[in-house]
N, C-alpha and C positions, 0 to 999 in steps of 0.2 A: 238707203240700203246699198245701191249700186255704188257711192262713193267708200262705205266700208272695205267691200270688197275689192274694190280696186287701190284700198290704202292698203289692203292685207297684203294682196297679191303685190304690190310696191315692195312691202317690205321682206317681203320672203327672196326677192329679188336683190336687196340691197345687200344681200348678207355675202362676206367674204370666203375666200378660202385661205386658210392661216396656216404657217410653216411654224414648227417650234424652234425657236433660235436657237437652241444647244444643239439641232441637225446643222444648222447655216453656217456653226463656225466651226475652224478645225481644230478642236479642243477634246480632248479624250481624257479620261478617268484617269489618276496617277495610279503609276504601279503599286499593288499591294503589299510589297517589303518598304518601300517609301513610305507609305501611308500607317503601317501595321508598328506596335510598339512591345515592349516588355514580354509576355510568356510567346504570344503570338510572334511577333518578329523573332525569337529565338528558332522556333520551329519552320517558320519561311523560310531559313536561313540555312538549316538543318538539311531541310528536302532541297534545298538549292544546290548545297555539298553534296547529295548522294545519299543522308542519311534519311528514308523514305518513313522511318519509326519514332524519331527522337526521345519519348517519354515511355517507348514498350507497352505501347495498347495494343499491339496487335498478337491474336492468337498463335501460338507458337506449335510444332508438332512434337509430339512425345518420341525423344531417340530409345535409348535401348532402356533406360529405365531399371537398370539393374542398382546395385547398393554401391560398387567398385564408377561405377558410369550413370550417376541420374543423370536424368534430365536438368540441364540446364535454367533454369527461369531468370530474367533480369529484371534488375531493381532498380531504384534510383532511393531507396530507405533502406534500412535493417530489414523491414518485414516487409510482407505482403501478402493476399486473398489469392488464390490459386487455385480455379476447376479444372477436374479433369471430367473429359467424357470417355468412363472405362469402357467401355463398347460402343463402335461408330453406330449399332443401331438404337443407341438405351436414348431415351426423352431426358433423363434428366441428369444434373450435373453433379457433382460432390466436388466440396466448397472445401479447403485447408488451409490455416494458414503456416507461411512459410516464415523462419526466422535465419538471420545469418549464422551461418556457422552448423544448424542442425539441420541434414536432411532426412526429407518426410518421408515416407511413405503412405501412398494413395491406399485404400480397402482391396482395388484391384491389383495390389500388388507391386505397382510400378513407384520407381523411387523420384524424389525431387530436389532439387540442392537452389540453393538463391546466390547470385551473382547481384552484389551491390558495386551499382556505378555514382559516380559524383552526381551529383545535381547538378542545374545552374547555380549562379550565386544571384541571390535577390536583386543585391544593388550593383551586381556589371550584368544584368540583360542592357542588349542595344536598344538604344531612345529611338 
């Protein structure tokens, strides 16, 4: 019984303390424009120039909205899904789609026009 014990207590003693080897060398992750390829390396590349949006997901504010002056929306197609929140307190959104060349008008009144931009092209995104 006493030699048990004193094989456990040995062994609980033997055990090491171990460093992971990708701490020990000076080896760090490659940059993610090197690493990234095709739609992803496009937009890397994108925010690298300065352009913080490249593909227009981001929410836009509604300027004057008149018929002479809508609101701007951009594209990268003919069409596009288009919410507006007609009042900053209303829950919910109303959805339109927008086509080149016809602007919309929202329920609440304000108008909308669609700005189509080039795409990338499939086969020159950067490798």
């Amino acid at each position: 019984m006493t030699s048990l014990l004193v094989r456990q207590a040995l062994n609980v003693s033997r055990r090491e303390f171990h460093v992971c080897a990708a701490l020990s060398c000076k080896k760090s992750m490659p940059d993610p424009i090197e690493h990234a390829t095709g739609l992803e390396k496009y937009e890397l590349l994108a925010k690298q120039a300065g352009n913080d949006d490249p593909f227009f997901l981001k929410a836009t504010q509604r300027g004057k909205g008149t018929k002479e002056e809508p609101t701007i929306v951009n594209a990268m197609d003919t069409y596009r899904m288009v919410g507006c929140v007609c009042n900053e307190e209303d829950t919910n959104i109303k959805w339109m789609w927008l086509c080149e060349g016809n602007p919309k008008r929202c329920e609440c009144g304000y108008w909308f026009s669609l700005k189509v931009h080039p795409a990338p092209e499939k086969y020159s995104l950067p490798l």
